[in-house]
GUFIRO-423155 format. One record per residue (C-alpha): residue in one letter; x, y, z. Coordinates in steps of 0.001 Angstrom, whole numbers, padded with zeros to 6 digits, always signed. Each point is the difference from the previous one (the first is absolute). Layout:
N
AXYZ
...
This chain:
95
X+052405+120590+021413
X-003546-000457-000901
X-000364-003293-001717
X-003692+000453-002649
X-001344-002635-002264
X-001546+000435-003292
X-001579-002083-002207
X-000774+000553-003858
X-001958-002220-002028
X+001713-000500-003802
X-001158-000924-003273
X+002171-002487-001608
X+002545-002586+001406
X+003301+001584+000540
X+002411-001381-002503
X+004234-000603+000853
X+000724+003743-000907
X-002592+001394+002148
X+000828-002428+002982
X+003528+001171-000100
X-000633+003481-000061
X-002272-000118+003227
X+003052-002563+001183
X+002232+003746-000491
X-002696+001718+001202
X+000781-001435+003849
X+003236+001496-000468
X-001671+003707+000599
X+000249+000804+003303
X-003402-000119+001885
X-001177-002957-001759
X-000185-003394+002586
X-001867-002762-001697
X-002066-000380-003230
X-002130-003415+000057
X-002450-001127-002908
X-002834-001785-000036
X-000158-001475-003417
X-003769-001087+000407
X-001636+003250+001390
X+002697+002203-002554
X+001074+002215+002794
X+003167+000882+001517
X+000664+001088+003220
X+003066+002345+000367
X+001540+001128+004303
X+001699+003274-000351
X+000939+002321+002722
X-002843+003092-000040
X+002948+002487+001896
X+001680-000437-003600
X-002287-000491-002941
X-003112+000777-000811
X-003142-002269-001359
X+000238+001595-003258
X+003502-000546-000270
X-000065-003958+000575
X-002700-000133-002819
X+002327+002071-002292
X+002858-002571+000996
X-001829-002970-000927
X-002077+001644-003310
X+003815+001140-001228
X+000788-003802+000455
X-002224-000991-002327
X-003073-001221+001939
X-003517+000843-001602
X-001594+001593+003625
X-003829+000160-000528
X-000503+001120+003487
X+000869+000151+003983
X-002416-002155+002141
X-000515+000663+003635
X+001761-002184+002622
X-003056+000590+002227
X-002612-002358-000493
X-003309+000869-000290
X-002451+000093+003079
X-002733-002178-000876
X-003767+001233+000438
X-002214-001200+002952
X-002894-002164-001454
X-003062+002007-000610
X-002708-000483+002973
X-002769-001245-001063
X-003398+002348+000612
X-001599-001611+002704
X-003483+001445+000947
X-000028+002359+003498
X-001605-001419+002740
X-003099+001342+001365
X-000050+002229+002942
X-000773-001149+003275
X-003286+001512+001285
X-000163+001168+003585
């Protein structure tokens, strides 16, 4: 079993409908966990890798009725070292 997480970002709040068919939607074997975050508009779906595929789970949860507008990355992003500032070369030692 390999255990993946992915997380799509939606458009509109899910209404009753939708939230029971993602509710059905655990039922499919290789699905673990959904979890929303209302505020960000993303949910977060576990499924096992050895039995579905990425573009399956987004098929699962589009067919349930959620508007997907895209897939963020779980990685976050690796911030950029300040800029150095130009600092004039020192002169050469004379012998």
């Amino acid at each position: 079993m390999t255990n993946v997480d992915i997380l799509f970002r939606y458009s509109t709040q899910p209404n009753e409908a939708v939230v029971f068919a993602l509710a059905g939607a655990r039922e499919v074997y290789g699905i673990r966990r959904l979890s929303f975050d209302r505020e960000a508009k993303t949910v977060r779906v576990e499924y096992d890798a050895t039995r579905l595929t990425a573009g399956t789970v987004a098929g699962l949860v589009r067919r349930a009725g959620l508007d997907i507008v895209e897939e963020l990355s779980l990685i976050p992003p690796v911030p950029e070292p300040p800029a150095a500032e130009a600092q004039p070369a020192a002169p050469a030692a004379k012998a």
